[in-house]
ZAMARGU-4260 file (C-alpha; in steps of 0.2 Angstrom, whole numbers, plus 5000, padded with zeros to 4 digits):
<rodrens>
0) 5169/5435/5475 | 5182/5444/5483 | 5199/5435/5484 | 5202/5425/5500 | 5217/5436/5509
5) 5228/5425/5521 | 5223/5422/5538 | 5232/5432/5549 | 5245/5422/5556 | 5251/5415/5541
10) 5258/5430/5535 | 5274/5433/5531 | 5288/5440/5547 | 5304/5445/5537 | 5309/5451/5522
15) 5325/5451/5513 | 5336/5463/5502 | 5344/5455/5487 | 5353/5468/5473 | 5367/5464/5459
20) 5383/5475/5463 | 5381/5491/5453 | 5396/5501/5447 | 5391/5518/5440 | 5402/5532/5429
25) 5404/5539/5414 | 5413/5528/5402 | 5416/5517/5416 | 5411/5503/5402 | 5431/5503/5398
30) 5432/5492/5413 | 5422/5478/5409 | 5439/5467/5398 | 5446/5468/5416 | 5432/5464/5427
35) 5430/5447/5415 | 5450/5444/5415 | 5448/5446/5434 | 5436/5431/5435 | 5447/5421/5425
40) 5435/5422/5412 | 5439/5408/5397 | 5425/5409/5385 | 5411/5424/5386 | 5394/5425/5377
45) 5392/5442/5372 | 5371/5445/5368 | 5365/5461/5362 | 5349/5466/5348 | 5352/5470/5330
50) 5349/5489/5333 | 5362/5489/5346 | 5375/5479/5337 | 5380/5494/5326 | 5379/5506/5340
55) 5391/5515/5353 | 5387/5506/5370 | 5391/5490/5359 | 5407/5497/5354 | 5415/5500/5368
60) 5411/5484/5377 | 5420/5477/5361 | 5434/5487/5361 | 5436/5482/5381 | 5436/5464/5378
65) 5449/5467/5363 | 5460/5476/5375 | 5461/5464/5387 | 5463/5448/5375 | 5444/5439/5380
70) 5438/5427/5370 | 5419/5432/5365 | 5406/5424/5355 | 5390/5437/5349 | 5374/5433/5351
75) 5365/5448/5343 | 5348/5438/5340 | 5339/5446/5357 | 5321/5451/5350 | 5315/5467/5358
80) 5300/5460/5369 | 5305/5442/5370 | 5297/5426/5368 | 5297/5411/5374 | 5304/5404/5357
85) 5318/5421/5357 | 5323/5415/5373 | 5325/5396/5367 | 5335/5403/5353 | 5346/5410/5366
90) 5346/5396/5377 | 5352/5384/5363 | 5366/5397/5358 | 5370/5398/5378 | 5372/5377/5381
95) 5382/5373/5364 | 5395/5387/5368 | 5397/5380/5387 | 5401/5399/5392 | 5411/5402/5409
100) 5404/5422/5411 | 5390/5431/5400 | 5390/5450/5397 | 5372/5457/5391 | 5372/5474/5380
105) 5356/5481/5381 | 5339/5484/5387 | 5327/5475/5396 | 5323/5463/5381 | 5340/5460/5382
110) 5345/5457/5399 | 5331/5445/5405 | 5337/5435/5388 | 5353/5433/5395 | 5347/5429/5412
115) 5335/5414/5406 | 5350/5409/5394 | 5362/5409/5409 | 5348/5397/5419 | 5344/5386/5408
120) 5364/5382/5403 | 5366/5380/5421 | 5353/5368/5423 | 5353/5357/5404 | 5341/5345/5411
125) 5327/5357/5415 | 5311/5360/5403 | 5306/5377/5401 | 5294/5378/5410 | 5301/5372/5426
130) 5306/5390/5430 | 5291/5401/5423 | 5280/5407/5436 | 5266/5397/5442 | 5253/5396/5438
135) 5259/5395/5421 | 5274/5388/5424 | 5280/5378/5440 | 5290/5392/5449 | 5304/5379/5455
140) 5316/5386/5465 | 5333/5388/5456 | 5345/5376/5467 | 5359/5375/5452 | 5375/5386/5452
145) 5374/5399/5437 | 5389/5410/5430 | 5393/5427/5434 | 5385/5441/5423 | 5388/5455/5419
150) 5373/5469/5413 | 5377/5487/5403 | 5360/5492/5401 | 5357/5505/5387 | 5338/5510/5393
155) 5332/5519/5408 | 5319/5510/5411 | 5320/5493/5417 | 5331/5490/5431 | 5334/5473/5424
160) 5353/5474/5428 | 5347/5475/5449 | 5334/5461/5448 | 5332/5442/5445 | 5316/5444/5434
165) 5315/5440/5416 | 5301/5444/5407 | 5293/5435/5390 | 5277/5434/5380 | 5273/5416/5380
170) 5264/5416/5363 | 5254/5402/5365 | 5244/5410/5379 | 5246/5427/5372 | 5252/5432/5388
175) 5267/5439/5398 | 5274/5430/5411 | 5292/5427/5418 | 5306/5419/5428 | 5308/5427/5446
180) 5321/5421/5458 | 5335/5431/5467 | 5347/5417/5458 | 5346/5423/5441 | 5350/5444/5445
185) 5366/5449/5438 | 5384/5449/5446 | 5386/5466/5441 | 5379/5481/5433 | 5388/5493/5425
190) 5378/5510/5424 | 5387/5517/5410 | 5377/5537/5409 | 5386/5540/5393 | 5375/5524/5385
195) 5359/5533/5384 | 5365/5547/5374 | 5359/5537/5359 | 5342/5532/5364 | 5328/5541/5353
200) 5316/5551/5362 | 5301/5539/5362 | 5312/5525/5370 | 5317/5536/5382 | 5299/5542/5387
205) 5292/5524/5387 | 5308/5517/5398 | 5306/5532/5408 | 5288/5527/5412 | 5294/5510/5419
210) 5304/5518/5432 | 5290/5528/5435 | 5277/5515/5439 | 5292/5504/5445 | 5293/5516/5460
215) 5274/5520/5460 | 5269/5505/5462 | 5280/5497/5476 | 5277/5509/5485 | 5261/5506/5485
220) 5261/5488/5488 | 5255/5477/5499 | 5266/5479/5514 | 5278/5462/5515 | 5270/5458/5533
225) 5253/5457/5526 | 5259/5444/5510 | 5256/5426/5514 | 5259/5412/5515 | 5274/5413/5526
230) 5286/5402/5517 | 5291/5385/5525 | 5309/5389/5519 | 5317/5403/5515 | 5321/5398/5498
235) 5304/5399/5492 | 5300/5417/5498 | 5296/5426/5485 | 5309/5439/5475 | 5292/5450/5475
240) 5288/5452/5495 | 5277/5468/5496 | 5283/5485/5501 | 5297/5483/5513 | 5306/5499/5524
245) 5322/5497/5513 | 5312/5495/5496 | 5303/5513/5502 | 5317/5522/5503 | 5321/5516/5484
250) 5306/5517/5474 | 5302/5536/5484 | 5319/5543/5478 | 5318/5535/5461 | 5299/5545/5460
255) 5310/5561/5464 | 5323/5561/5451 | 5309/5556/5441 | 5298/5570/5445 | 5315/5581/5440
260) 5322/5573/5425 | 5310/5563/5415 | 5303/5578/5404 | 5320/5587/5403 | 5329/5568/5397
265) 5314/5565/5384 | 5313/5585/5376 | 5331/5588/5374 | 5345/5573/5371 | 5359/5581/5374
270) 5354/5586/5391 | 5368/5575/5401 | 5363/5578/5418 | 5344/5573/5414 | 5349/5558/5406
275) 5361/5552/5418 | 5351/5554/5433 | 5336/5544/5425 | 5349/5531/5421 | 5352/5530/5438
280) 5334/5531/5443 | 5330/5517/5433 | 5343/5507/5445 | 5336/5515/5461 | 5319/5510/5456
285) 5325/5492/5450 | 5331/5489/5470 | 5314/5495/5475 | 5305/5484/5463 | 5315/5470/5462
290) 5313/5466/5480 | 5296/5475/5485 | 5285/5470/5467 | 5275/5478/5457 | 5256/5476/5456
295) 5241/5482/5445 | 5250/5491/5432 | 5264/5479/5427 | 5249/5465/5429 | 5237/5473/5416
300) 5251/5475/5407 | 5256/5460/5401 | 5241/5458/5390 | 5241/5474/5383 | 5258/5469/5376
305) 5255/5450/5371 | 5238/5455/5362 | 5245/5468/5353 | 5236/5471/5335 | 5246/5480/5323
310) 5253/5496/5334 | 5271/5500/5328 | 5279/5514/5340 | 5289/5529/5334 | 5306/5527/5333
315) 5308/5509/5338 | 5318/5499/5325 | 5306/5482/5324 | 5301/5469/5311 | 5283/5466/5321
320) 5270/5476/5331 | 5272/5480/5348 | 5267/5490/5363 | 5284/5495/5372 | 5282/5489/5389
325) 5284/5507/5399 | 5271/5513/5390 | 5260/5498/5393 | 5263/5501/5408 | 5258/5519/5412
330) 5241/5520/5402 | 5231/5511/5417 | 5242/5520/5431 | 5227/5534/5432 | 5216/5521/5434
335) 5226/5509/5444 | 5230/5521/5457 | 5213/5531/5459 | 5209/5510/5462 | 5221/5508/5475
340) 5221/5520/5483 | 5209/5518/5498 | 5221/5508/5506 | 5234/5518/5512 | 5228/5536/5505
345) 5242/5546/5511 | 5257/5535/5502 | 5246/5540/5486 | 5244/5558/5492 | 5264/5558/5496
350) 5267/5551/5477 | 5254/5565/5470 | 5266/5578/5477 | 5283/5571/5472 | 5275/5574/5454
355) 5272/5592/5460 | 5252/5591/5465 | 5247/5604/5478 | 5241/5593/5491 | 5240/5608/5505
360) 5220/5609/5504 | 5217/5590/5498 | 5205/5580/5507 | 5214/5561/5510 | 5201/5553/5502
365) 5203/5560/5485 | 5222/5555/5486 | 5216/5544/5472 | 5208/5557/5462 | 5223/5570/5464
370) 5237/5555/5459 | 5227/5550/5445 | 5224/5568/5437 | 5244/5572/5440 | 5248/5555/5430
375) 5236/5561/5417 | 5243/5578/5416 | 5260/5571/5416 | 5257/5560/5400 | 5248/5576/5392
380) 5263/5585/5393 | 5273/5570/5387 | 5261/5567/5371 | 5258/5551/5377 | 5243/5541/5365
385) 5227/5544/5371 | 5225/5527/5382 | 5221/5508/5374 | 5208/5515/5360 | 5223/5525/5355
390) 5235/5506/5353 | 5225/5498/5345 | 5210/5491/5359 | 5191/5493/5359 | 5179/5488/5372
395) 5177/5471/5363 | 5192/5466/5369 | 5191/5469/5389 | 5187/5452/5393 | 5203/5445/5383
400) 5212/5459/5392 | 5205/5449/5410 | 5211/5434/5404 | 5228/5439/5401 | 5229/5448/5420
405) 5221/5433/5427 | 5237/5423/5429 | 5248/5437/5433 | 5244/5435/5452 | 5263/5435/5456
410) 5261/5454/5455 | 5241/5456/5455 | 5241/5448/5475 | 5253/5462/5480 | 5240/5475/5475
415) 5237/5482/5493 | 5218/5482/5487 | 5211/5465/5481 | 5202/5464/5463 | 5188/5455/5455
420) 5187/5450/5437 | 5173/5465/5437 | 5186/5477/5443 | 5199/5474/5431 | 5187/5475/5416
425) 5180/5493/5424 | 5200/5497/5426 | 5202/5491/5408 | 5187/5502/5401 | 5193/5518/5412
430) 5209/5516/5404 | 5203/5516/5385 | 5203/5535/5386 | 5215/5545/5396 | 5212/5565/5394
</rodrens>
């Protein structure tokens, strides 16, 4: 059974940009006691992990708020890879403190936390699950008024401070899902370079990898035209649309810097230039994919993170075992993209080269083949683990692996190829080995 596409006519016409402000500069985090002052800010929820707490980018977001007299509460309960219980944790703290403005410290993890706290404040009366994408949740639109946020991430990897996607394992499902809607994306982000001089060097090869796919991946997509249905009303067109003229340029010149900086960022720490252009990439690719989508990679993904077994990465600080998200990520992108890439061969071709392929002699329909051996080449370089037999996964578990994809059709249907449950377990089994 191939998946019904939508008729043509019922496809979608228009598509739309939506980004948080971003302010970029080193130690340009000084700034934030004023930015809160300026919005007449009264009472501030301040979230942030554990790890974090004790660390510089912290600091200086305290000492800001200290300057400038604003009276903070800190949450510092954010679990890296969230669930739907860490974020209700949040949530409760985020409704009894009846905050006016929210400042989030962090990663990923610790963005979309603040982003599903600031909702659900905003909207007491809602259940959980209102918000949640369908089909496991019932993907309402957000109609209520939330309060500005403010995002310093720490990663390079997310982009989280440019979208309005928050990501969680619902646990019950053993599945990732999220809330997406242009509502919940920051007020600001502030693209501090000077923050990712304290992430270790697994963090910032496995964030990195986000970015990469991030930018692989909308590019790629299903162009927005071809998405359907054509929404009835705006309001309930999708924050992922498929790849767009304006997410292009994006997700292309995040795959350039990434080409540039990624290996240099990861082997030598105090490499400022690398480190601060992937900070930036990670933004640049967050516009891309915030407003484009992502497809295949980020869908298989979210299984590979909520089954996870007993896989503990090098130097993350955690209680549990967990598969960091970028690199859950990149260890199906060989497979994905030698997948994907009969439709529109010469954007996968394009991609190979930005990651320094030499396409002169290639034929277009091995564009596949030729991305797919440069990604594999490029995560041989980076001692990236030997695919899913290398986490943790065996072929036993390829059909609980299809399961988990199955509901991700938010980002699956903007694949520009459709899939069959046969194909995602034959993407699966190509991906249990990489080199």
């Amino acid at each position: 059974l191939v998946p019904e596409r939508p008729t043509p006519g019922n496809t979608d016409y228009a598509f739309e940009m939506a980004i948080s402000n971003i302010r970029y500069g080193e130690g340009v985090t000084k700034e934030i006691g004023m930015d809160l002052q300026n919005l007449g800010a009264r009472r501030v929820c301040l979230m942030t992990d554990k790890n974090l707490s004790k660390l510089p980018p912290v600091n200086a977001v305290l000492n800001s708020l200290a300057k400038y007299g604003i009276n903070f509460q800190i949450y510092d309960n954010v679990r890296v890879e969230p669930t739907d219980q860490s974020f209700l944790d949040a949530i409760q703290f985020a409704k009894k403190g009846e905050f006016d403005a929210y400042v989030a410290v962090g990663g990923g993890s610790v963005i979309d936390t603040c982003k599903a706290a600031n909702l659900y404040a905003a909207s007491p009366s809602s259940e959980f699950l209102d918000y949640v994408n369908a089909p496991i949740g019932k993907g309402k639109p957000v109609t209520v008024p939330l309060k500005p946020l403010i995002a310093v991430p720490t990663t390079s990897g997310t982009g989280s401070e440019t979208t309005g996607v928050a990501i969680f394992d619902f646990k019950e499902l053993k599945v990732k899902t999220g809330i997406a809607s242009r509502a919940i994306k920051p007020t600001l982000g502030i693209i501090d370079p000077l923050h990712t001089l304290s992430m270790p060097e697994r963090i910032v090869a496995n964030s990195g990898f986000d970015v990469l796919c991030h930018a692989l991946e909308s590019y790629t997509a299903l162009p927005y035209n071809q998405r359907g249905p054509c929404p009835s009303n705006p309001i309930h067109r999708p924050a992922y649309q498929g790849s767009n003229p304006v997410s292009d340029v994006w997700a292309l010149h995040a795959l350039r810097i990434v080409a540039k900086y990624l290996k240099r960022a990861i082997r030598s720490p105090e490499d400022r230039e690398a480190r601060a252009n992937m900070h930036l990439a990670s933004a640049f690719a967050g516009i891309g994919f915030g407003n484009a989508g992502v497809h295949l990679c980020h869908g298989m993904s979210y299984p590979i993170s909520g089954l996870v077994k007993t896989y503990k990465p090098k130097d993350y600080n955690v209680d549990h075992s967990l598969v960091p998200h970028g690199l859950s990520v990149v260890l199906t992108s060989p497979a994905v993209f030698a997948f994907t890439a009969q439709i529109h061969p010469e954007r996968h071709l394009e991609a190979a080269e930005i990651l320094g392929a030499d396409i002169r002699t290639a034929r277009i329909k091995d564009a596949g083949l030729i991305l797919a051996d440069t990604l594999r080449k490029f995560l041989f370089d980076l001692n990236v683990d030997d695919g899913l037999a290398a986490i943790g996964y065996s072929k036993a578990d390829i059909p609980a692996l299809v399961k988990g994809t199955l509901p991700q059709e938010r980002v699956t249907k903007l694949s520009p190829r459709p899939q069959t449950e046969e194909d995602l377990s034959a993407l699966f089994e190509a991906s249990m080995k990489l080199y």
